[in-house]
Structures are given as structure tokens and as C-alpha cells.
N, C-alpha and C positions, 0 to 999 in steps of 0.2 A: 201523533207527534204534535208538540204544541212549536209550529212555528215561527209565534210570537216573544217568544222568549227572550230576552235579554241578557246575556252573559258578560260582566264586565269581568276583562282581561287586564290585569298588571304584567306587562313583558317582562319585569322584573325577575316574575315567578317561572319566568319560562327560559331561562336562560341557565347554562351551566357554571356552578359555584363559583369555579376560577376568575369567570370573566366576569363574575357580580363583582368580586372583590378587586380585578383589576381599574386602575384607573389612566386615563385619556391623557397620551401625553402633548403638554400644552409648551407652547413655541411664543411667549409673549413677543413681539416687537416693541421697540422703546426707541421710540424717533431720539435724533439729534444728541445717540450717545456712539462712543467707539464700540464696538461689538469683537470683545476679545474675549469672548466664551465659547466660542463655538468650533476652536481647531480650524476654521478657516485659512485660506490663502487670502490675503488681505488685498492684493494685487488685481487690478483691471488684466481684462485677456491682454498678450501679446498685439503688440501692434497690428494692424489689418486683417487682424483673424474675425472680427464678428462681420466686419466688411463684407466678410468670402461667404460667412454663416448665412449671413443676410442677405445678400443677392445670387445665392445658390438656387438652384429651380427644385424647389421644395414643395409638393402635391400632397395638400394639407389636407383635399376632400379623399382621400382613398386612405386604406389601412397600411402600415408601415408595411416594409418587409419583416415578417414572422421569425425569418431568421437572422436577421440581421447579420448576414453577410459580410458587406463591405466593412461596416465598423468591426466585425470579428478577424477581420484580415488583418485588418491596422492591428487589431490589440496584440494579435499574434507574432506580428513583427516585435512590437513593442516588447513583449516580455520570453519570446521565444520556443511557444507553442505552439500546438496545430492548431486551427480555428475548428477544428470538432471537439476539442477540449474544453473549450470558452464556453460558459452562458453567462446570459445578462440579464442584468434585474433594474424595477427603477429603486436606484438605491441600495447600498448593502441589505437593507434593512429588508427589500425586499427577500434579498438572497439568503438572508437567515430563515424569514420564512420558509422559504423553500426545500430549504436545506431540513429543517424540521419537518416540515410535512413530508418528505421524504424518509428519512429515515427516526422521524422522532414519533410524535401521536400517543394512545392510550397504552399502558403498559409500559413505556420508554420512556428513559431518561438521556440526559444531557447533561456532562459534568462541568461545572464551571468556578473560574479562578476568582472569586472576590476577594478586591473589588474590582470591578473590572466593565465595559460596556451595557448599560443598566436594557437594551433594547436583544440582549441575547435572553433574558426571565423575562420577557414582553412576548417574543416568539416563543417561547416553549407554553406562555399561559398559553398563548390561543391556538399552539396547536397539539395541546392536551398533553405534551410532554411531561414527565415529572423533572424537577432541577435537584441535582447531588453537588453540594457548594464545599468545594475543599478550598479554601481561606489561603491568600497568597504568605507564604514566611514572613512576620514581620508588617507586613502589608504590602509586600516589596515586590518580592523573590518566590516566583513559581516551587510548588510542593511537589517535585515530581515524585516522589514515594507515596506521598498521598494520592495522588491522581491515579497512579498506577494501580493501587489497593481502592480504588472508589470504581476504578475500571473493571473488578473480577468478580464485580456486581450483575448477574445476568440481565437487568432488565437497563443496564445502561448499551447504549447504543453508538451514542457521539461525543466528541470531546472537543470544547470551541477552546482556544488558546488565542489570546490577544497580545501580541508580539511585534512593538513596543506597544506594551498595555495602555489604554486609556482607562484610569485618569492618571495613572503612576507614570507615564513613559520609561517604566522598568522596559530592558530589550531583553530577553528570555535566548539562556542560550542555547545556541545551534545542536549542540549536542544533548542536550536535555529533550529539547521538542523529536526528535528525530527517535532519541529513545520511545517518546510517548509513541511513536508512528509505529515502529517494528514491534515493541510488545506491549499492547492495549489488547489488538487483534478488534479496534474502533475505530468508526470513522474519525477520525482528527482533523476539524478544519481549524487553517492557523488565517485568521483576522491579520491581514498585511495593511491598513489603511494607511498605516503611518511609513513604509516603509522607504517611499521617496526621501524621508528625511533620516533614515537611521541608515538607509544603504545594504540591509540585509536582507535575506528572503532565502523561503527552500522551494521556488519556483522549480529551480535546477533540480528538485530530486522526485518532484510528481511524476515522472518516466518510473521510479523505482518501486513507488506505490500505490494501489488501487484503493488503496482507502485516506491517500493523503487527499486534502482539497484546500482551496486556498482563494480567499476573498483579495480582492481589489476594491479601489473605487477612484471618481475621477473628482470625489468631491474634494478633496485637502490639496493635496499638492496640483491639483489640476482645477483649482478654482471653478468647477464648476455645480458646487452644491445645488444649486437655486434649479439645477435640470435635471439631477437624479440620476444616477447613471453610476453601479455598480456592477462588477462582475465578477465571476465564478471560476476559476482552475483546477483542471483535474484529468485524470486518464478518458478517455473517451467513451469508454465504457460506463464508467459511473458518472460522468457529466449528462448523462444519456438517460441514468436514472431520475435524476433532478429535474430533468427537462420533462418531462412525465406531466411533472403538476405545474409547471411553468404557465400561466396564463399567452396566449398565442402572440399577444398585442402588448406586449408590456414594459416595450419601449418603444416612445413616440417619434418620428419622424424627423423632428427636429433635433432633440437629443442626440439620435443616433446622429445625426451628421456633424452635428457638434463634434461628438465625440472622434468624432475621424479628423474633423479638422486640426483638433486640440494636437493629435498625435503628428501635424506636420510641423509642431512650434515645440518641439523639444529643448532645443539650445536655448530655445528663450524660456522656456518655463524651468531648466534647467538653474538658469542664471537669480530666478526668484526662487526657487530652491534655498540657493546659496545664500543669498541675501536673509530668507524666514531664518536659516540655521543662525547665521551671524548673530541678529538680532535677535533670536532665544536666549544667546549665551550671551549677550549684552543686559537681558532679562535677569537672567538666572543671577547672573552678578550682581548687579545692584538690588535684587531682591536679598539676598545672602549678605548684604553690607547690614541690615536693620536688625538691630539687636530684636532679639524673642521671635522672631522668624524660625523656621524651617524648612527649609528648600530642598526637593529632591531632584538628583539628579534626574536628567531625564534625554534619551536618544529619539523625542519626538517631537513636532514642532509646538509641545505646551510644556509649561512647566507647572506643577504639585508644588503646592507651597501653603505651608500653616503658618498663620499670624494669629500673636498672643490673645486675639480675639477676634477670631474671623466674623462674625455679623457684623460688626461695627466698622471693622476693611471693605468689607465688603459693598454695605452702606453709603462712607466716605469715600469710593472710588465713584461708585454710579452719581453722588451728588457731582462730583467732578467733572461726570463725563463720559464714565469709564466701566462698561458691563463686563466683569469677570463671574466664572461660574462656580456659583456653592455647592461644593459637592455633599454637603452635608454630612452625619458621622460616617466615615469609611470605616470597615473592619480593622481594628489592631489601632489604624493612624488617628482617628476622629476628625473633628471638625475641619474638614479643609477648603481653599480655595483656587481654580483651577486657571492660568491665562494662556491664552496663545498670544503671537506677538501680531501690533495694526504695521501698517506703512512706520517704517522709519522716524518720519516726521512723528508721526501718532505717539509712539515710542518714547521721545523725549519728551513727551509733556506727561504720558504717562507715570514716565521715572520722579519728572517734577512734582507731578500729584502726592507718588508714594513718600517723599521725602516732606510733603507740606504735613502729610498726615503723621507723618512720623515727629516731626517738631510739634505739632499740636499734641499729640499723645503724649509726649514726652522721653520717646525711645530716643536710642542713638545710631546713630550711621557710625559703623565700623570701620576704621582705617582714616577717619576725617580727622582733624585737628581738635583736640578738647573731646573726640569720643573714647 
């Protein structure tokens, strides 16, 4: 054996095809602009809540509780389930993982609505899933005939529904998904992140079935992206399956108690609720006044909007001030750009922005005098 030998290794060559061709999703930050791309709650926590966060007796050198407990108590209050029903992840994002390596992997697919959450084809590359992409009507409006026919597929497994979809905030109806639920004979998980702002959910009907499942998360309407902290619902039995490959520790200490706090400030986060919805639809309007626009309706707290030349919107907003997200060509719709709404205040210099740009370009505002 010559064990002088030399073997030079490119990791490149040792890694599986999918994830050569995947790429690193990158999170630029951009000091001292508004950050209205991100579906965020734009709102500081409720009054004296990081207070309590903060001077809570929090044992930073030992490992969380594994089961996280107490915060599964709160959420179970919170939306009406047992706390054996609940798992937690950090981040939806983790629980799409999970949810895939559970039921997804070599062999399996996962059918998905594009366009629709670009981090649902991110979990199925790395956990070897295959993706069966039935194309939303129009760009809009869930295929549920299609879905159903991509469903009688054997080696499909799961079916992710985003309900009000991001980046469309289309709200998918109640009876359509519940179809998908009884005859798939698939696990069906429906993506609720948005639903604090659209007010719907088939929380209430996870009692009915063992293959419905349903994400949460506390990052949107519970401002607290920056901590990570998404969760899981489902019958107890198949929450149980999930928990399987659950990493033991995978939510931190601090989070979790975050997260129990968050849940004692309901009225008040209740009340910023109200305020995001307001100001969407203060959004939606004056976006909709700009001749060559197209503004889609939306039951989430963003609104979908194509301008006669989205790179150059997009461009003239950030010189402004102002980060909106390129969604790039979407199926059916093309080139779009996506906003959530900042702080009220933020909001009208926003609107003032879109109207300088719009006088500079030379479009018109609809319903003004001389347009």
C-alpha cells in the first residue's frame, strides 16, 4: 500500500446532482432603507413585552426543554388543539423540511402550486423529493382538477397548498382545499402563514383528518421573524410521525419563551393586525390609481403588483429608500413586484415616492384632475 499518495478531492464531485445545481439562498441587508419586501410586521413588540422577555430567568448554559412544553400549551390555547398535536420548528422553513423528510425523500414527490413559496422546491431538492408543479389558473386561482389528476400519480406523496398564497395573496377556497383533503388520499399540508390577516383556516377540521397538517408561524403577524419560530398541526398520531426526525434541540430557549410571551399580547398584536390590513388596502389603492399598473387583489398582508416596467420600479423605489421584492417572471403573470406595508408614517412617503416616479416617467394617477 503506498501510503504516500496524494488524492486531490473536489467536493463538488461528491455531492448529489440536485444539490450541485441548487443555489444558497442569500438575505442581502441594505442599511438605511425601508424594508417592505419581506411580509414582515413592521411594528416594535407590544408595550412591556421584551421587558418581561428580558428579565425572565432564562438558563442560557443548559439545553432547552426538547419538548417544549409550555410554549406548546400557549399555542394550544391559541388555536385550539391539544399540545400533542403541535410541533415546532425554527421557522416554517424548518417544518417543511421536516415534513419532507418525513414523508417525502427518494422515490416521492410533492405536488406544488406555482407560483407559490420558492422555499417549498428548496426542501424537496435537499430532501431528494421529486416536485410535480401544476401551474396556478391564470397565475391566480388553484387547479384543483389538476392537483387532483397529478395526485393519482403513485409516487406522489404530499401536497403543500399556500392559502393566501405567497406572492399572489390569492385566499384558495375553503371548499376546494378540503376537496384536495378527502380525495388525494395525500398528505395535504395547507401553509396558513398569512392567516392572521385573511381570518381563515381549516384548523377546525384537523379532528376530521389524519392526513390534513397545517403550518403556522409567529413570524408575520407576530413580528417575530428575527427568532424563528414556526409550528406544525395535525392529528397526534401523524404529528408524532414528524417528530421522528425532528432535531431534539431545535428550538432555543429564548425563543421558546418569546413565543409564550407573544401569546399573552393578543389584543395588542390584535390591534397591529388591523392597522397592517388598513394600510394594505391604503396600498392596494393608490397603487391601482397609476395608469399601466396591475394590482392584484390580495387577502394578505402584501400586495402583487406589475408595473409597466418593473426593474426600473423597482430600481426608483430603493434609490428612494424603499426595498420592494422582485419576484421575477412568475408563471402566466411575468415580471412582478411584491410590497408589504412599513409603519403608517413609512407608508406615506412611500405613496409619495410612487407618485414622484410616476410624474417622472410620465404615467398618470387615476381619478386626479388632468389624469
Amino acid at each position: 500500500m503506498n501510503i504516500n499518495k496524494e488524492i486531490m478531492v473536489d467536493p463538488l464531485d461528491l455531492i448529489r446532482p440536485e444539490i450541485r445545481r441548487l443555489r444558497a439562498y442569500k438575505s442581502i441587508i441594505y442599511p438605511g432603507v425601508v424594508k417592505m419586501d419581506a411580509n414582515e410586521n413592521p411594528f416594535p413588540w407590544p408595550e412591556g413585552m421584551k421587558q418581561i422577555i428580558l428579565n425572565g430567568d432564562i438558563t442560557f448554559n443548559r439545553y432547552p426543554d426538547s419538548s417544549a412544553s409550555e410554549l406548546k400549551t400557549a399555542i394550544a390555547g391559541y388555536t385550539g388543539v391539544n399540545s400533542n398535536q403541535i410541533l415546532l420548528g425554527n421557522g416554517s422553513d424548518e417544518v417543511i423540511q421536516l415534513i419532507l423528510a418525513t414523508f417525502g425523500g427518494m422515490g416521492k414527490s410533492v405536488v406544488l402550486h406555482p407560483p407559490t413559496f420558492g422555499m417549498y422546491t428548496a426542501a424537496a431538492c435537499v430532501s431528494g423529493t421529486g416536485v410535480i408543479k401544476v401551474p396556478l389558473r391564470e397565475g391566480l386561482y388553484l387547479d384543483t382538477e389538476g392537483v387532483l389528476t397529478a395526485a393519482d400519480s403513485p409516487e406522489v406523496s404530499t401536497i403543500i397548498l399556500c392559502s393566501p398564497n405567497n406572492p399572489t395573496g390569492t385566499l384558495f377556497e375553503r371548499g376546494e382545499l378540503l376537496l384536495l383533503v378527502r380525495e388525494t388520499g395525500k398528505i395535504i399540508i395547507m401553509d396558513e402563514a398569512y392567516a392572521e390577516f385573511s381570518g381563515e383556516s381549516v384548523i377546525d377540521e384537523i379532528k376530521n383528518y389524519p392526513n390534513l397538517l397545517v403550518m403556522r408561524t409567529f413570524s408575520k403577524a407576530f413580528a417575530l421573524a428575527g427568532l424563528r419560530l414556526g409550528y406544525l398541526l395535525g392529528q397526534a398520531a401523524t404529528i408524532d410521525l414528524v417528530n421522528r426526525v425532528k432535531q431534539p434541540f431545535n428550538v432555543n430557549v429564548f425563543t421558546q419563551r418569546a413565543g409564550i410571551i407573544a401569546l399573552n399580547y393578543l389584543e395588542q398584536y390584535r390591534k397591529q393586525i388591523e392597522t397592517i390590513k388598513a394600510e394594505t388596502v391604503k396600498l392596494y389603492q393608490e397603487l391601482n390609481k397609476i395608469s399601466g399598473f396591475k394590482v392584484y387583489p390580495t387577502q394578505a398582508n402584501f400586495i402583487l403588483f406589475q408595473p409597466d416596467d418593473p426593474d426600473v420600479w423597482a430600481e426608483e423605489l430603493f434609490v428612494r429608500g424603499f426595498l420592494v421584492r422582485h419576484m421575477g417572471n412568475l408563471p402566466v403573470l411575468g415580471k412582478c413586484l411584491r410590497v408589504s406595508p412599513g409603519l403608517p408614517e413609512e407608508n406615506t412617503v412611500f405613496i409619495k415616492a410612487l407618485r414622484e416616479i410616476s410624474s417622472k416617467r410620465g404615467t398618470m394617477i387615476r381619478g386626479e384632475q388632468g389624469a
